[in-house]
C-alpha positions as CSV (number, residue, x, y, z in Angstrom):
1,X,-51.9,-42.6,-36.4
2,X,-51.1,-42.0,-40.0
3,X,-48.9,-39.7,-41.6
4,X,-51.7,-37.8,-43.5
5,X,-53.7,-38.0,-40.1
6,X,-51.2,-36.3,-37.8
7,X,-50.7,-33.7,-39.7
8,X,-53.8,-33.2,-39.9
9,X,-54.1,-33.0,-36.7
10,X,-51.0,-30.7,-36.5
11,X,-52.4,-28.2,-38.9
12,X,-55.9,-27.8,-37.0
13,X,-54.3,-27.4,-33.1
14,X,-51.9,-25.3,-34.7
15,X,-55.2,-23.1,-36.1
16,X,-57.7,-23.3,-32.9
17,X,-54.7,-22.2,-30.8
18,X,-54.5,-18.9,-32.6
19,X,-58.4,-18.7,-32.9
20,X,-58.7,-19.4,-36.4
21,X,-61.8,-20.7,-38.1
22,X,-60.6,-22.9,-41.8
23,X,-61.8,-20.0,-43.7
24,X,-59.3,-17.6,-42.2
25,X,-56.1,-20.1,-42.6
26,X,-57.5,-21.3,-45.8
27,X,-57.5,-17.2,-46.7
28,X,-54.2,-16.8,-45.2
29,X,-52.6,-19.7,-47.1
30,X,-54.4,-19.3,-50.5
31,X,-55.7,-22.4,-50.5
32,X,-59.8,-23.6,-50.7
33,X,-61.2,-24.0,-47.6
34,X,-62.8,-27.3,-48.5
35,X,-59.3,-28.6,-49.4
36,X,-58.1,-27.5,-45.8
37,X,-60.7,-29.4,-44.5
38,X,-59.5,-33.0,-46.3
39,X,-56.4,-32.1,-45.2
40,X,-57.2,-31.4,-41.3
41,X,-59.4,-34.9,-41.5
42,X,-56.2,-36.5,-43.0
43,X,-58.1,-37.9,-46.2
44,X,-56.0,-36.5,-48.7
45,X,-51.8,-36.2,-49.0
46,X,-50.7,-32.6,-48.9
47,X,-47.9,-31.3,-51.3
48,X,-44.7,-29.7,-49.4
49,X,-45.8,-26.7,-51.4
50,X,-48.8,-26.4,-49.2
51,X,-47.2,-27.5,-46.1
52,X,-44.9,-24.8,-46.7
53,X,-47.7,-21.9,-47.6
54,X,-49.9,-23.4,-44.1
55,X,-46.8,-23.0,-42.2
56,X,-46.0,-19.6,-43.3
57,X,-49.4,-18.5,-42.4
58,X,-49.2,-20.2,-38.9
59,X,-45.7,-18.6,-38.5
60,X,-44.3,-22.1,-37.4
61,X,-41.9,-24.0,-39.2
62,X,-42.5,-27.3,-41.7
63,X,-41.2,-29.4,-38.9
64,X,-43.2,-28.5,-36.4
65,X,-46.4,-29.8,-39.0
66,X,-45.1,-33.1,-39.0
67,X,-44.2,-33.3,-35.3
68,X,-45.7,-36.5,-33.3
């Protein structure tokens, strides 16, 4: 799996196990809700900026976004 992938992956388990549809992170985070979904599919690379704002919302640590 690629890096963009898993943490793609990361970000949306992360999200359905609190419940969350993409518009509620995306509105947590501050970022576009289209742009959350490239970055669950893994299409795009995501700045540490945004890592850091997604992991704030989902009260986890950068880390735990890039874990395998």
């Amino acid at each position: 799996m690629s890096h963009r992938k898993l943490v793609g992956h990361n970000i949306k388990a992360l999200r359905n196990a609190r419940g969350w549809t993409q518009e509620k992170l995306a509105s947590e985070a501050g970022i576009d809700q289209g742009y959350l979904g490239t970055l669950e599919r893994g299409t795009v690379n995501v700045s540490l900026d945004t890592l850091a704002k997604l992991a704030k919302s989902l009260k986890v640590e950068i880390v735990d976004l890039l874990k395998k």
